[in-house]
C-alpha positions as CSV (number, residue, x, y, z in Angstrom):
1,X,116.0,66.0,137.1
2,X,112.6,65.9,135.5
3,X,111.9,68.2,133.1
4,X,108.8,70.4,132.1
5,X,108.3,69.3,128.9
6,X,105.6,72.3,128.1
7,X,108.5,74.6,129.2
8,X,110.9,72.6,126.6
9,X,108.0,73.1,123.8
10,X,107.8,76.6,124.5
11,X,111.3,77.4,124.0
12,X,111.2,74.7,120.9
13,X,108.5,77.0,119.4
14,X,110.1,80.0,120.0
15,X,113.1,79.2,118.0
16,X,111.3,77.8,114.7
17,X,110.3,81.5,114.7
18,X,114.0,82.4,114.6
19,X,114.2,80.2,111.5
20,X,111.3,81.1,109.8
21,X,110.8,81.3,106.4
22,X,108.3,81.5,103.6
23,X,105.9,83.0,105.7
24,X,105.2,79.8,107.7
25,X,107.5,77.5,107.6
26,X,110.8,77.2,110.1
27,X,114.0,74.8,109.9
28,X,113.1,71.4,111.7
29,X,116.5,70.6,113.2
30,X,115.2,70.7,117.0
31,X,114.5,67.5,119.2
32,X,112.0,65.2,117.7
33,X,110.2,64.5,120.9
34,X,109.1,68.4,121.2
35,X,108.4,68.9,117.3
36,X,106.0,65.4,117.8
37,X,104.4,66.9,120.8
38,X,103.9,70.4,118.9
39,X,102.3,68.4,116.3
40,X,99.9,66.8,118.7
41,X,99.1,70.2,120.2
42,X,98.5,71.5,116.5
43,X,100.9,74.1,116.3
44,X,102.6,72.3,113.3
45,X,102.1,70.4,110.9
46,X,103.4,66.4,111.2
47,X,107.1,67.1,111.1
48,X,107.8,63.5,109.9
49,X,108.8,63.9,106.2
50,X,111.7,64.2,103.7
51,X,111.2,68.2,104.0
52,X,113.7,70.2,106.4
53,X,111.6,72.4,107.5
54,X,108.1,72.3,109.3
55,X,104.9,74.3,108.2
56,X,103.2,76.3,111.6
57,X,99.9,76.5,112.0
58,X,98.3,80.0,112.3
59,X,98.2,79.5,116.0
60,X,101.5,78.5,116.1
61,X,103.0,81.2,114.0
62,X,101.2,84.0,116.3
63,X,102.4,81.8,119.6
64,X,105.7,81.2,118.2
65,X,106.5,85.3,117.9
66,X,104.8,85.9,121.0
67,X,106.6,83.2,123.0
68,X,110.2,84.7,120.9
69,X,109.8,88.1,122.2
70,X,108.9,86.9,125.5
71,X,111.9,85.1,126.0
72,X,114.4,86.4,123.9
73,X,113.5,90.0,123.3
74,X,115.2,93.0,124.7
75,X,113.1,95.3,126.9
76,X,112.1,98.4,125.4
């Protein structure tokens, strides 16, 4: 099966917002292959480094909540 990779980054980016911390920065342990393409889209920073975590962009913090509550929030 082929897989839609923007789907794959959306739900990538809404789970560094279930790790975030600091303010802007989320645990990278997620596949590399969607953290590079997030980096290309400019939602993060360049995710190859010694850190273990990954800085968001300002974009990709607010996308990052919005995409989290769209998929894993509980109606109201």
């Amino acid at each position: 099966m082929d897989a839609d990779e923007d789907k794959i980054d959306d739900a990538v980016l809404a789970l560094l917002w279930l790790t975030l911390h600091d303010e802007c920065r989320a645990w990278k342990g997620l596949d590399w292959a969607a953290l590079d393409r997030l980096h290309r889209k400019g939602l993060i920073q360049d995710p190859v480094n010694r850190n273990k975590s990954v800085v968001l962009s300002s974009e990709g913090l607010q996308r990052s909540e919005a995409l989290f509550r769209k998929l894993f929030g509980k109606p109201r």
